[in-house]
N, C-alpha and C positions, 0 to 999 in steps of 0.2 A: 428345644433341640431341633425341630423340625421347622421351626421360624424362618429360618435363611432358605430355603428350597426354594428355584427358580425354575421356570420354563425352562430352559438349559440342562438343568439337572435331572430334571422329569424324561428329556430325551434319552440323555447321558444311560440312566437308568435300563431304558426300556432297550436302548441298543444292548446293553449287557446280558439285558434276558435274553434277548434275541439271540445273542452268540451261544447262552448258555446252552436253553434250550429248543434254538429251530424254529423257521417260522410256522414247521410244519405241525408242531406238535402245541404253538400256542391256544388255539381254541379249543382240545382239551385239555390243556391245562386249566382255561378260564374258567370252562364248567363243572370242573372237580372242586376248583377253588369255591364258586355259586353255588355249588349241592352242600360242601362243606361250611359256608357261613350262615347258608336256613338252614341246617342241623343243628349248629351251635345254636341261634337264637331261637329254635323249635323248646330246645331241650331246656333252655335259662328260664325261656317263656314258663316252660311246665314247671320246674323246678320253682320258679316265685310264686305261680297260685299254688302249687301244691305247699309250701312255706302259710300260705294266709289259711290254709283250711287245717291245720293243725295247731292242736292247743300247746302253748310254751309250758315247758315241766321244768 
């Protein structure tokens, strides 16, 4: 689905953000995004070893 994406379209995109939400407001935006994707993989992380240290019933 994501196969056909072009440099073109990567721009296309990013001008969109940019109307959506301001250039002013994009590097908080970036680092809400970065706290929230180490939270998810914080939390998966814990969630797999805590998965291997419990016995299957």
């Amino acid at each position: 689905m994501l196969h056909n994406l072009t440099g073109w379209h990567a721009l296309v995109i990013l001008a969109i953000i940019i109307l959506v939400f301001g250039a002013a407001k994009l590097p908080a935006l970036a680092k809400s995004l970065g706290q929230s994707v180490r939270i998810l993989k914080d939390e998966s992380s814990d969630s797999r070893s805590g998965d291997e240290t419990k016995p299957h019933s």
